[in-house]
Every structure is written in structure tokens, then in C-alpha cells.
N, C-alpha and C positions, 0 to 999 in steps of 0.2 A: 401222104400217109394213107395207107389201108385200113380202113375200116372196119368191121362186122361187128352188127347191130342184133343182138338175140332180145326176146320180148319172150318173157314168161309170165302167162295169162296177159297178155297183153299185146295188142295189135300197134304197129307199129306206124304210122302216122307219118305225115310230109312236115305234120308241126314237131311231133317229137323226134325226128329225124333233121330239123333246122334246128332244135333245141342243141343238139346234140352237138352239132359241126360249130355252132357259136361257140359254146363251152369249148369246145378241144381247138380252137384256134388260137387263143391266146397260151396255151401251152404246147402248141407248135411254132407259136412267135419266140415264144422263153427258150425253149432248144434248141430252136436255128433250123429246123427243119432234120434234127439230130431221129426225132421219131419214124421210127418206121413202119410198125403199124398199131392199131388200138380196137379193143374189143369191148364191146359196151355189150353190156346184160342187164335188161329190164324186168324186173319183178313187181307181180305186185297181189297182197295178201290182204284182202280186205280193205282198211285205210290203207293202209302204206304203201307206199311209192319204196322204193329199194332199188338204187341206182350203183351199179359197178365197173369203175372204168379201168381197165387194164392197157399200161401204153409199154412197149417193146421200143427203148431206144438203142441206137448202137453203142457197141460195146459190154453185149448182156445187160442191160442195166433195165430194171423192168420198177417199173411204179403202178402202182393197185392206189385205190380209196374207192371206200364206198358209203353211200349218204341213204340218208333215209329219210321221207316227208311225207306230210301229206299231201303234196301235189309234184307232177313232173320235175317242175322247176327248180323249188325248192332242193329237193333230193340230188339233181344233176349238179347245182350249186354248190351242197356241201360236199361231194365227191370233188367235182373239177379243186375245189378250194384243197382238200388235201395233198389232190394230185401236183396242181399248182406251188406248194409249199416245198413238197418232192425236187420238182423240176430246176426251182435254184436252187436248192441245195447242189442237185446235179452240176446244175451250170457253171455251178463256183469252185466245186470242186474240179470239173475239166477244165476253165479258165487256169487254176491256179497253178494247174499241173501243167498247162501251157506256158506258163511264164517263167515257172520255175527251172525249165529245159534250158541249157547252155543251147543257143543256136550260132552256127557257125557264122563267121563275121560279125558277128558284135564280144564284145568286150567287159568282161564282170569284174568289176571291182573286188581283191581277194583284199579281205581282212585280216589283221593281224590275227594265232589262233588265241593269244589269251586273252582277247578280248570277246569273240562268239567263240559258242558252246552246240556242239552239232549233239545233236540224241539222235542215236541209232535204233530202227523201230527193234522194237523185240525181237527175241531169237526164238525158233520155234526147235523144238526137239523130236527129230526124226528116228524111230526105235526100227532096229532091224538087226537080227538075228545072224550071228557069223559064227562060221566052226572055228574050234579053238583045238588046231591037232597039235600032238607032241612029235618037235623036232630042235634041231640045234642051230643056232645064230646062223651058223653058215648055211644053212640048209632055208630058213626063213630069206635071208638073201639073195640067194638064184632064185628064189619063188616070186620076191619081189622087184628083183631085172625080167625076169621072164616073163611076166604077167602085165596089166593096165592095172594091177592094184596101186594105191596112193600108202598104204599101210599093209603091214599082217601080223592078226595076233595071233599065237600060238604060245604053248606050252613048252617052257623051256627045258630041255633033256637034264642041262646038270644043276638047275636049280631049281625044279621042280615046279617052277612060279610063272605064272603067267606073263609073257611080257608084248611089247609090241615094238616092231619093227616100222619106220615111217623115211620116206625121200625127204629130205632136206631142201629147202628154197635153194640153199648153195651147191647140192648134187650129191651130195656124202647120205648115208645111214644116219639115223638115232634110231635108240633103244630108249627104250622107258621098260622099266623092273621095280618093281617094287619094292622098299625097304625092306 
């Protein structure tokens, strides 16, 4: 893992520089060597020590904490211990997503369905802005053979109503018009 060690009002030291690589080893043990790199920023404002550890693992997944003390240790402590907390949660959730994958040549037991209950994560609503011109059935239909459209809404000529035109799973038209 790459490191970069920033010291604000603080000179940076072979001790607090061993401080440092002890803490962030046990959280390169926790991630498998998932971390790629981590930036330490040392502060310090009178008493306080102000320790911030930022780790960059793969797959965007980025973990911060930061500790405060009155000494080095202290401070690197309570950060690494944040950071630490982080890191399995990380780990459990890339584990579970690894087990959960069908992989090829093994074998998953399907369950009856009325017996488990699948929850689909929520649906997110995507808003986007479509023209709605006036033309006629036939005319929304060569528009949607001719085109990559999935759908066309338009304005219908003799019923004045808006309706939508959609390809069917089986290959046919639907309309949808409103009562």
C-alpha cells in the first residue's frame, strides 16, 4: 500500500512514521491487501494531537476516521479503531457478495417459491422529458418500426388524448389511451 504521511506543525519522526505503519497493518491484514493506498495528515494545535487516516480500497470504496489525543498514540488509536470498524464492515459485505454469486459448476439448491420471499431493492424513478407531437396510430407506428424507440407518446389526432404506443414482448403494438 502507498502511503503519504503530511505533518501539520509537526515534524515527522522515524517514531511517528513506525507509529503509523503498525496501526495501518492490521487494516491491511483485514482487507487482504484490498488497500491501495492511504494518506495520513498529522495535526497538531496546542495539546492536541489530530490524527487522519484516509485508506483508498479497490472498488472506490474509501474509509476516513479521525482521532484526537493528547499524545501521538492515543490519537492514531482512535482513528486506526474507526477506520478498523470500517474495514469489516467492508470485508463482510465483499465476502457476502462473493458467496452470494452463482458460480459455475457448483450447484444451488432452488427452493420452493412459497416457501422464501425474494425483496427486490427499490425502484429508483428516472424523470426525463419527451415530446408529445400530434399524429395518428398509424403514423406513431412507422415511427416506432423505424426508430430504436421501446415506446412513443404522442398526441392522438381523433381523440384528442394523449396516448402511448409500446412493442410488445410477443412482437405486436399496445396502445394505452386513457379513459
Amino acid at each position: 500500500m502507498r502511503l503519504d504521511i503530511t505533518g501539520r506543525q509537526v515534524e515527522i519522526t522515524p517514531a511517528i512514521r513506525q507509529l503509523i505503519t503498525r496501526s495501518l497493518a492490521k487494516i491491511e491484514r483485514i482487507l487482504d491487501h484490498r488497500a491501495l493506498s492511504g494518506t495520513v495528515v498529522l495535526t497538531k494545535e496546542k495539546y492536541r494531537h489530530i490524527s487522519e487516516l484516509i485508506i483508498h480500497a479497490r472498488g472506490d470504496h474509501i474509509l476516513s476516521g479521525i482521532g484526537e489525543g493528547n499524545t501521538w498514540p492515543l490519537s492514531m488509536r482512535k482513528a486506526a479503531a474507526k477506520i478498523e470498524s470500517q474495514s469489516q464492515k467492508l470485508k463482510s459485505k465483499l465476502s457476502a457478495g462473493r458467496h452470494r454469486q452463482n458460480r459455475p459448476g457448483r450447484r444451488t439448491a432452488v427452493a420452493p417459491a412459497a416457501v422464501t420471499e425474494t425483496t427486490a431493492p427499490p425502484s429508483r424513478v428516472v424523470r426525463g422529458r419527451y415530446p408529445v407531437k400530434p399524429m395518428s396510430v398509424e403514423d406513431a407506428a412507422m415511427r416506432l418500426d423505424s426508430g430504436s424507440d421501446t415506446f412513443v407518446v404522442f398526441r392522438n389526432e381523433e381523440s384528442e388524448s394523449v396516448s402511448i404506443l409500446y412493442r410488445r414482448k410477443d412482437g405486436n403494438l399496445g396502445l394505452i389511451e386513457p379513459d
